[in-house]
MDAnalysis code that builds the backbone (N, CA, C; Angstrom):
import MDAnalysis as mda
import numpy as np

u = mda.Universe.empty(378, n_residues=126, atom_resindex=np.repeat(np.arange(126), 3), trajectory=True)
u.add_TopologyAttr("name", ["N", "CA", "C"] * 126)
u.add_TopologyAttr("resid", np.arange(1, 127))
u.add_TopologyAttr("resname", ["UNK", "UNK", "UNK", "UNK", "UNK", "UNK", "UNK", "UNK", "UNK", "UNK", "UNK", "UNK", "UNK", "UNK", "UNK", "UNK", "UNK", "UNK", "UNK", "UNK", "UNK", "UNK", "UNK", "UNK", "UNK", "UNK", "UNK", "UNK", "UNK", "UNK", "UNK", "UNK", "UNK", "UNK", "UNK", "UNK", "UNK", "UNK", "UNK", "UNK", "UNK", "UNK", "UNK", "UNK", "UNK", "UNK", "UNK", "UNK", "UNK", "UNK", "UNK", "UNK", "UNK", "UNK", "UNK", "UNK", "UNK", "UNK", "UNK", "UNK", "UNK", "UNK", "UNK", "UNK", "UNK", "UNK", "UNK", "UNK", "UNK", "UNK", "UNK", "UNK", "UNK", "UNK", "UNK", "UNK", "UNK", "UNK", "UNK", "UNK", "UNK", "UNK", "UNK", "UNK", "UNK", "UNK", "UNK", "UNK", "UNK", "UNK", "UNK", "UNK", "UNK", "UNK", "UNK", "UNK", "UNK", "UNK", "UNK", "UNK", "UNK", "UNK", "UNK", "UNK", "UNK", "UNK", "UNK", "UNK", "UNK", "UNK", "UNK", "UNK", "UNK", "UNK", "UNK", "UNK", "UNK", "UNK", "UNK", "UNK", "UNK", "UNK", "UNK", "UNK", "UNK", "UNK"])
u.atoms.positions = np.array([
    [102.546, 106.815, 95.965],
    [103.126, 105.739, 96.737],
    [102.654, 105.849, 98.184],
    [102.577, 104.483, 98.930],
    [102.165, 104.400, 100.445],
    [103.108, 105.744, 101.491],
    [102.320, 106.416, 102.269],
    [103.847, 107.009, 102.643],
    [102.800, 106.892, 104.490],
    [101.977, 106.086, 104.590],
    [101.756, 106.107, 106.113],
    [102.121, 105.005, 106.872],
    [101.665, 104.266, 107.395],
    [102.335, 103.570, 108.911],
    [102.672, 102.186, 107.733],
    [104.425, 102.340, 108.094],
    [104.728, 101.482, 107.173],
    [105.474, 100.143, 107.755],
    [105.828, 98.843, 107.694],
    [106.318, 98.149, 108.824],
    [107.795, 97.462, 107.109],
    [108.494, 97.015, 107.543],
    [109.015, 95.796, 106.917],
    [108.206, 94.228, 106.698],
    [108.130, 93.586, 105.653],
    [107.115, 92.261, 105.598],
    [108.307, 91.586, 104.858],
    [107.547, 89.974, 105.139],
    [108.315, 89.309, 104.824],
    [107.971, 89.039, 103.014],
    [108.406, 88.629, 102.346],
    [107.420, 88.648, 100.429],
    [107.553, 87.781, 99.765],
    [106.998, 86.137, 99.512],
    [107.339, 85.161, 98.843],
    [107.162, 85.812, 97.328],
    [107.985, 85.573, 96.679],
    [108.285, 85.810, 94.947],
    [108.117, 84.199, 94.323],
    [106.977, 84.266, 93.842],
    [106.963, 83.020, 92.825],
    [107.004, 83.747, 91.658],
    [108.182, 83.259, 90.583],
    [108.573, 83.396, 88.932],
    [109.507, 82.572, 88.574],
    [109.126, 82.142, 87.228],
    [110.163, 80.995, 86.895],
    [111.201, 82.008, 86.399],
    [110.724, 83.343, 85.923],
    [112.191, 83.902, 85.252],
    [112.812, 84.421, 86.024],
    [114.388, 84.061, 86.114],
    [115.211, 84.404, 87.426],
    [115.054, 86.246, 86.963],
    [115.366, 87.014, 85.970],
    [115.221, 88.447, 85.778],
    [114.089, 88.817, 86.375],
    [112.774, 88.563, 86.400],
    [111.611, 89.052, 86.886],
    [111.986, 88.937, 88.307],
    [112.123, 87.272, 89.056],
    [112.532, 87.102, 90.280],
    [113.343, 88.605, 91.134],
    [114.577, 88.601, 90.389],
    [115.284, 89.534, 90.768],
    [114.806, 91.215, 90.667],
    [114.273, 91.393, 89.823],
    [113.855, 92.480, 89.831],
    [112.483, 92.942, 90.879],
    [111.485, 92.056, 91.375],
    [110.573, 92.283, 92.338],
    [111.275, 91.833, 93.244],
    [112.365, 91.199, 93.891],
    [112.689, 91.399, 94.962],
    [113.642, 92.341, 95.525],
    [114.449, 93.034, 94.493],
    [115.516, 94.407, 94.610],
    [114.231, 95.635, 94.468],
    [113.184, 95.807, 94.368],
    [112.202, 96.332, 94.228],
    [111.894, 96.805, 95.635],
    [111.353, 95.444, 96.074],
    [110.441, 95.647, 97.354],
    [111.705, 95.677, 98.127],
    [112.750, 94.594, 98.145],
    [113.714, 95.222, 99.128],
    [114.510, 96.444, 99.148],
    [114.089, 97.377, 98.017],
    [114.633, 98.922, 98.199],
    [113.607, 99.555, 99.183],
    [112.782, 99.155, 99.964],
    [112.051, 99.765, 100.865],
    [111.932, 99.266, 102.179],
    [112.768, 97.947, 102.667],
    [113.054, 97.664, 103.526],
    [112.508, 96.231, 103.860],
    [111.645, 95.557, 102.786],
    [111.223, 94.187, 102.785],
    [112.191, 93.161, 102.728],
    [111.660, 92.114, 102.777],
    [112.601, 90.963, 103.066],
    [111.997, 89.780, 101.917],
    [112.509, 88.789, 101.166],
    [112.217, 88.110, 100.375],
    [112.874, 87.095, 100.185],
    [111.887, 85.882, 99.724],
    [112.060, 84.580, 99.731],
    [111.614, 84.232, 98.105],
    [112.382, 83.778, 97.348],
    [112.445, 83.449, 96.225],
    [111.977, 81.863, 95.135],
    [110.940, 82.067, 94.883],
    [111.038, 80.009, 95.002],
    [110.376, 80.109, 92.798],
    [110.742, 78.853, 92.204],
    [110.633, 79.241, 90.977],
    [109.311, 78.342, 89.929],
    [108.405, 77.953, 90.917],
    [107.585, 76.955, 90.712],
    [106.033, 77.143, 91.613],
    [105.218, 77.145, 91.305],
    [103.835, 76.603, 92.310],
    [103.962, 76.018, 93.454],
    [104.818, 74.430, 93.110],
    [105.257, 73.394, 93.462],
    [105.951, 73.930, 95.079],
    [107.154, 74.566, 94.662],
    [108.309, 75.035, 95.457],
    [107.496, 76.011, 96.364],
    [106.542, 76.761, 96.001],
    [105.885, 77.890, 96.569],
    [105.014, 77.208, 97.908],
    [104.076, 76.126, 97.517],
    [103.347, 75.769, 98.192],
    [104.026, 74.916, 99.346],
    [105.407, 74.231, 98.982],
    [105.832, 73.655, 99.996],
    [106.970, 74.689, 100.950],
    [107.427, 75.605, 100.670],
    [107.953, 77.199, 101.112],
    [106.575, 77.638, 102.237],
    [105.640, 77.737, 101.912],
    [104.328, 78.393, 102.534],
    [104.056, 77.384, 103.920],
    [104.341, 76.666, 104.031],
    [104.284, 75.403, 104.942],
    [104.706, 75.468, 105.991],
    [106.450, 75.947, 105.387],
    [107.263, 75.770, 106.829],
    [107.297, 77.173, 107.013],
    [107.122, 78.584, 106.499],
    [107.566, 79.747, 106.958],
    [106.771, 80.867, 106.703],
    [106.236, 82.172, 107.279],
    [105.773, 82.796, 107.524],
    [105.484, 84.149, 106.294],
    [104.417, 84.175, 105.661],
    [105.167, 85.256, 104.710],
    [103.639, 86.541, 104.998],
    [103.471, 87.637, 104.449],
    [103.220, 88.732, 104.457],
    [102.196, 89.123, 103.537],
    [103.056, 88.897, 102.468],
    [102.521, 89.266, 100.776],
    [103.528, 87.980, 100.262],
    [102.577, 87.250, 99.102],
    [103.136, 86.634, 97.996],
    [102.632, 87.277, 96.592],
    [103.537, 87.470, 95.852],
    [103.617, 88.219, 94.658],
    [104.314, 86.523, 93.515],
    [102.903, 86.340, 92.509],
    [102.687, 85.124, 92.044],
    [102.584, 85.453, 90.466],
    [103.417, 85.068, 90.208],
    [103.660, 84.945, 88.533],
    [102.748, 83.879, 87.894],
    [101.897, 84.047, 87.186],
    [100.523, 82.852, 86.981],
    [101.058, 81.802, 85.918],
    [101.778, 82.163, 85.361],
    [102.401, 80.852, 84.431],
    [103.460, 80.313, 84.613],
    [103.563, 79.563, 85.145],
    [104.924, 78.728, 86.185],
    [104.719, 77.072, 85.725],
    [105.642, 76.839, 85.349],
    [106.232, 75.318, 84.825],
    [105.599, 74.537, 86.303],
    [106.177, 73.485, 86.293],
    [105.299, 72.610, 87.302],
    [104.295, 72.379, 87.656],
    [103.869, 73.356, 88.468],
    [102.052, 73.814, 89.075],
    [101.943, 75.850, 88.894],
    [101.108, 75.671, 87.833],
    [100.840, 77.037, 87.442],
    [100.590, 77.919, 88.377],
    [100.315, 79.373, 88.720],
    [99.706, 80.273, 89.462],
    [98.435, 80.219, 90.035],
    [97.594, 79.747, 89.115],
    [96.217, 79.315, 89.768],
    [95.866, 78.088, 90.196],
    [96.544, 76.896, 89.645],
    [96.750, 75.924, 90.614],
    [97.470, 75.764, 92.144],
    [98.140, 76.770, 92.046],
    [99.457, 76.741, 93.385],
    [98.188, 77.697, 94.436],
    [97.198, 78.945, 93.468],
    [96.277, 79.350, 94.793],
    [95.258, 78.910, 95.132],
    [94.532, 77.484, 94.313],
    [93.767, 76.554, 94.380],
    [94.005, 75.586, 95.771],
    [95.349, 75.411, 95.825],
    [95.561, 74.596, 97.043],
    [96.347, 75.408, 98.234],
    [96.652, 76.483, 97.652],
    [96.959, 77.426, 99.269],
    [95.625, 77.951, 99.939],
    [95.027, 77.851, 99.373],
    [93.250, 78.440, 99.757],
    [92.846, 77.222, 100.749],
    [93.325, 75.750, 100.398],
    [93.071, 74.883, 101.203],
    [93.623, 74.979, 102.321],
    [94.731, 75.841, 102.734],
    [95.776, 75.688, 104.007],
    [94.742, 76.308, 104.876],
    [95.384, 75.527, 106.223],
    [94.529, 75.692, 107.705],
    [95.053, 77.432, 108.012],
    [96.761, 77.332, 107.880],
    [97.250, 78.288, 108.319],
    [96.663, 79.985, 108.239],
    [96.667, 80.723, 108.760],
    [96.041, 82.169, 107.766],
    [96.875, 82.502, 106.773],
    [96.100, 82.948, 105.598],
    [96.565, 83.135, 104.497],
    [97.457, 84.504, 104.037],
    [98.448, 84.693, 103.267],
    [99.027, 86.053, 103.550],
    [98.015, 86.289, 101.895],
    [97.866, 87.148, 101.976],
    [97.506, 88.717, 100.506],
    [98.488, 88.109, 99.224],
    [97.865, 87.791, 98.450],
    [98.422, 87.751, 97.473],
    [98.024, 88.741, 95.937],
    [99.762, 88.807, 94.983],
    [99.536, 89.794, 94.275],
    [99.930, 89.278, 92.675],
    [98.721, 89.163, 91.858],
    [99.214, 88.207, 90.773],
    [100.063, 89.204, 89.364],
    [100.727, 89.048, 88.683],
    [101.760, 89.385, 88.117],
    [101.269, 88.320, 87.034],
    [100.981, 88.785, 85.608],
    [100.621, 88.275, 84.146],
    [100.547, 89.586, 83.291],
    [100.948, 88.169, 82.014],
    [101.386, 88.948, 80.784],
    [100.131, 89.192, 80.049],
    [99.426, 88.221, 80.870],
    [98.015, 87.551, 79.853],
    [96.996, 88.875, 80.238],
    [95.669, 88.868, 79.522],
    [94.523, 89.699, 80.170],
    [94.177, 90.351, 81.374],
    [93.933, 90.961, 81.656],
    [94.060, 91.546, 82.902],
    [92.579, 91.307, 83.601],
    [91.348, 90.884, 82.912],
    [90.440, 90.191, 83.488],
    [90.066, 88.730, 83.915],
    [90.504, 88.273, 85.161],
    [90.579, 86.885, 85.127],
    [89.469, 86.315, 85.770],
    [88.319, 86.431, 85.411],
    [87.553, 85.873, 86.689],
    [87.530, 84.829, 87.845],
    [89.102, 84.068, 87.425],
    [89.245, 83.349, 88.719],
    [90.022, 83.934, 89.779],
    [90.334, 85.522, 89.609],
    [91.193, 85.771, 90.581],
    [90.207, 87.232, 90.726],
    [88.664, 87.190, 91.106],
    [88.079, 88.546, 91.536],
    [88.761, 89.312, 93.113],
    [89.441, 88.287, 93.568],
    [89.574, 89.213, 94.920],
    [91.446, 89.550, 94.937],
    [91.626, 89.380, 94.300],
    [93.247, 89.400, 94.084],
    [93.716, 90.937, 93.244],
    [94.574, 91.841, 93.223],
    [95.245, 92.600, 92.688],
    [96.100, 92.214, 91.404],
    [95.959, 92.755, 90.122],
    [96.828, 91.691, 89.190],
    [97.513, 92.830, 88.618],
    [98.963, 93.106, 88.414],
    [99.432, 93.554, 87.579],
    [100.267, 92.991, 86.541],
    [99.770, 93.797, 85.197],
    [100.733, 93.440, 83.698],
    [101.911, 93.528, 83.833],
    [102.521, 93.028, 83.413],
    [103.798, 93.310, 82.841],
    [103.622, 93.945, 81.257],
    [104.870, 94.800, 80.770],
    [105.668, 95.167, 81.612],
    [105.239, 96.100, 82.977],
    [106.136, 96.340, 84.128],
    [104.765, 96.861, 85.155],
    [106.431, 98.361, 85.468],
    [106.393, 98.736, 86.491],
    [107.364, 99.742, 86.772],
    [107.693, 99.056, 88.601],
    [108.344, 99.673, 89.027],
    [108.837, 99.467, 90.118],
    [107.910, 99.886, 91.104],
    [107.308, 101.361, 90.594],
    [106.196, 102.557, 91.205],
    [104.980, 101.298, 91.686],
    [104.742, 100.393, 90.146],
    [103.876, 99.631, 90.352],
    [103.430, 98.577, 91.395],
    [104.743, 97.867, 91.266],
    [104.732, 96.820, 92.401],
    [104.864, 97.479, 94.209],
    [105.338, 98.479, 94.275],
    [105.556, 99.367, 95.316],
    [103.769, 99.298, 96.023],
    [103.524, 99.855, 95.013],
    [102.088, 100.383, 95.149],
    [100.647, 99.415, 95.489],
    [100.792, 98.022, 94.847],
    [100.348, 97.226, 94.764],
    [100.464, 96.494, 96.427],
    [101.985, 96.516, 96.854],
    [102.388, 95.653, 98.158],
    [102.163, 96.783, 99.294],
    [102.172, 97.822, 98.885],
    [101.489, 99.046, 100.095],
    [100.086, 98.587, 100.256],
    [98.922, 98.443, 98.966],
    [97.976, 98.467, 99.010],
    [97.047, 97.549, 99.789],
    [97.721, 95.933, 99.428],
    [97.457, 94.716, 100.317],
    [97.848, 94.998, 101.681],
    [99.300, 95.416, 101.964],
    [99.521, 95.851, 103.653],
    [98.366, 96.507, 104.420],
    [98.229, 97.617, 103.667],
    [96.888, 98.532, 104.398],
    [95.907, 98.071, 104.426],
    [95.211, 96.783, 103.392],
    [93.725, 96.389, 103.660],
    [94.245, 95.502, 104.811],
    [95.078, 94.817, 105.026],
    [95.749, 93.816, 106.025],
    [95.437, 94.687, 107.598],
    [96.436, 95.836, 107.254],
    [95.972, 96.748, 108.873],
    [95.028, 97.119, 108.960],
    [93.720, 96.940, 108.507],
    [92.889, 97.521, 108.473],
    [91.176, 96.406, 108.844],
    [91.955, 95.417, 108.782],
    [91.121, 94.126, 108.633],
    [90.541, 94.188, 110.556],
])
């Protein structure tokens, strides 16, 4: 696990399943993060608009506007983009997501920990 220069971030959670929802955000907020919860692409992309986020952690199969549609048009935003961390049940090789971090489910807590350390540090490091 990350154990060097560590800050609090803010963490949009896109998942339609409220259990997953809840569980990556009692996750990351056992380490002092902060989280914004939205259950759609849809909801995500208009969330990203008005408020500031860190890391988004993106569940790729979402009712409305899927995971890769919702980063199809956040890629279009002027704004700078926060790190995103994709979360699927499906294959773990996606070639539309080469620059992205993807973890399976089922995943561990260790996992997602590890994953939102990992994006932070290429972030401080940029």
């Amino acid at each position: 696990m990350y154990v060097g220069h560590y800050h609090a971030t803010h963490i949009l959670v896109i998942a339609d399943d409220e259990l997953l929802s809840r569980i990556l955000c009692r996750t990351v907020a056992s380490v002092g993060h902060t989280t914004t919860a939205v259950y759609n692409g849809l909801q995500a992309l208009e969330v990203v608009q008005l408020h500031h986020f860190d890391v988004i952690m993106l569940d790729l199969y979402l009712p409305v506007m899927d995971g890769l549609a919702f980063l199809n048009e956040y890629r279009k935003l002027t704004q700078p983009l926060a790190p995103v961390i994709a979360i699927t049940a499906g294959p773990m090789s996606m070639p539309a997501l080469p620059d992205i971090p993807i973890i399976k489910k089922p995943f561990t807590p260790k996992a997602i920990l590890a994953a939102v350390a990992n994006v932070l540090n290429k972030v401080e490091h940029l």
